[in-house]
C-alpha positions as MATLAB code, in Angstrom:
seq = 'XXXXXXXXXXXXXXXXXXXXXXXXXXXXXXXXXXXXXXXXXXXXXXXXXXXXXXXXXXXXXXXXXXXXXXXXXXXXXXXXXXXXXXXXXXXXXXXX';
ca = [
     -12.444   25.841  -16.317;
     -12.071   23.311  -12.844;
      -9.838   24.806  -10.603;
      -9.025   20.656  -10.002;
      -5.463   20.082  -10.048;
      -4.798   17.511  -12.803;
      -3.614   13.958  -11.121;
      -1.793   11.239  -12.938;
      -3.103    7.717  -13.131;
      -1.139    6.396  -10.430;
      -0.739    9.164   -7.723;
      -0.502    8.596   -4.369;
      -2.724   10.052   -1.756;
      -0.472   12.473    0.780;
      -0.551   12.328    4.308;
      -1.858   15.653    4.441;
      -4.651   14.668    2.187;
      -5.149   11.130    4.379;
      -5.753   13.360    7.383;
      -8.352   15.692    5.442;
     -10.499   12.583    4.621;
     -10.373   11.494    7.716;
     -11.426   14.601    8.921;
     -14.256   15.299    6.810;
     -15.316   11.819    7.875;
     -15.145   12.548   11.729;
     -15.951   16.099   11.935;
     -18.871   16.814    9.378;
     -20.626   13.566   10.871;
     -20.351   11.551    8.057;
     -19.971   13.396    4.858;
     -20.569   11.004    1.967;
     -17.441    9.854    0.059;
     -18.244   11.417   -2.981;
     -18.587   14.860   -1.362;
     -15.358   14.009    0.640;
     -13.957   13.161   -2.793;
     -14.970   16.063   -4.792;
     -12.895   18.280   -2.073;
      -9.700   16.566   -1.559;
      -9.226   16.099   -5.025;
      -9.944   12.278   -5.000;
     -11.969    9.662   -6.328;
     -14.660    8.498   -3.931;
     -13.334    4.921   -3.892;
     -10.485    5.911   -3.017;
     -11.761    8.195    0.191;
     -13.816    5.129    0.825;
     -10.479    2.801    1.354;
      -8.808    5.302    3.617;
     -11.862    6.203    5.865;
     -12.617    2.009    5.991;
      -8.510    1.702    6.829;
      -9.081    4.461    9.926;
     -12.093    2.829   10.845;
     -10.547   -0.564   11.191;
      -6.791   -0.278   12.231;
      -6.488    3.368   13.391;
      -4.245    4.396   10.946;
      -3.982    6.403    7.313;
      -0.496    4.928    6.753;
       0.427    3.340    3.347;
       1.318   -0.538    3.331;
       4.682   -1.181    2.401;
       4.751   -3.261   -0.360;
       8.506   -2.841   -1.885;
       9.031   -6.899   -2.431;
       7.213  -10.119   -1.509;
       7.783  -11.629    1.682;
      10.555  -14.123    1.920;
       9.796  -17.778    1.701;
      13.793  -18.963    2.887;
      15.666  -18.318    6.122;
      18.378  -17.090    6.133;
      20.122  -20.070    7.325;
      18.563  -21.934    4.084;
      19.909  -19.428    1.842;
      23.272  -20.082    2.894;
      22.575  -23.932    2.625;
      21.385  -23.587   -0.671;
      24.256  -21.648   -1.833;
      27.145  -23.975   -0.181;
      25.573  -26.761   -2.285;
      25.879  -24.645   -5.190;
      29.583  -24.118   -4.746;
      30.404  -27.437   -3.478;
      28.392  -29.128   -6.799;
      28.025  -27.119   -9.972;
      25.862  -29.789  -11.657;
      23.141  -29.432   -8.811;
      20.399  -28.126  -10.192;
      17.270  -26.430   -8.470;
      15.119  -29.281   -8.493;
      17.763  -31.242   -6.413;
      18.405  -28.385   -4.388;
      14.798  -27.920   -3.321;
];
């Protein structure tokens, strides 16, 4: 029976985990992913993004990606609403 701890299909990588890749990376002189893999727990693509991340930016830290960037001011926002409230037939087309 694998001693592997069971992940779900979407779980995230810990920081503590982030730091072990990177680790195995630096200090064992370029361990190959799937090796790296096979000890964190992780698939090897996965050890592959973070160690290419480190490589490139310098850092193991997750993206945030809560909402998509905003495409109004917020000085349009508040022009779009007054002409909301000042003509309830506007309609979005207008009002773009």
């Amino acid at each position: 029976m694998s001693r592997r701890k069971q992940r779900s299909a979407f779980d995230q990588v810990s920081e503590f985990d982030r730091g072990m890749i990177v680790g195995y990376r630096d200090i064992y002189c370029g361990l190959s992913f799937r090796k790296i893999g096979s000890r964190v727990g992780h698939d090897q693509r996965t050890v592959m993004r973070i160690s290419d991340r480190w490589i490139q930016e310098g850092t193991t830290d997750r993206r945030g990606r809560s909402h998509p960037p905003q495409c109004t001011t917020s000085r349009e926002d508040s022009q779009i609403v007054r002409m909301a409230v000042m003509d309830r037939s506007v309609t979005s087309r207008t009002v773009a």
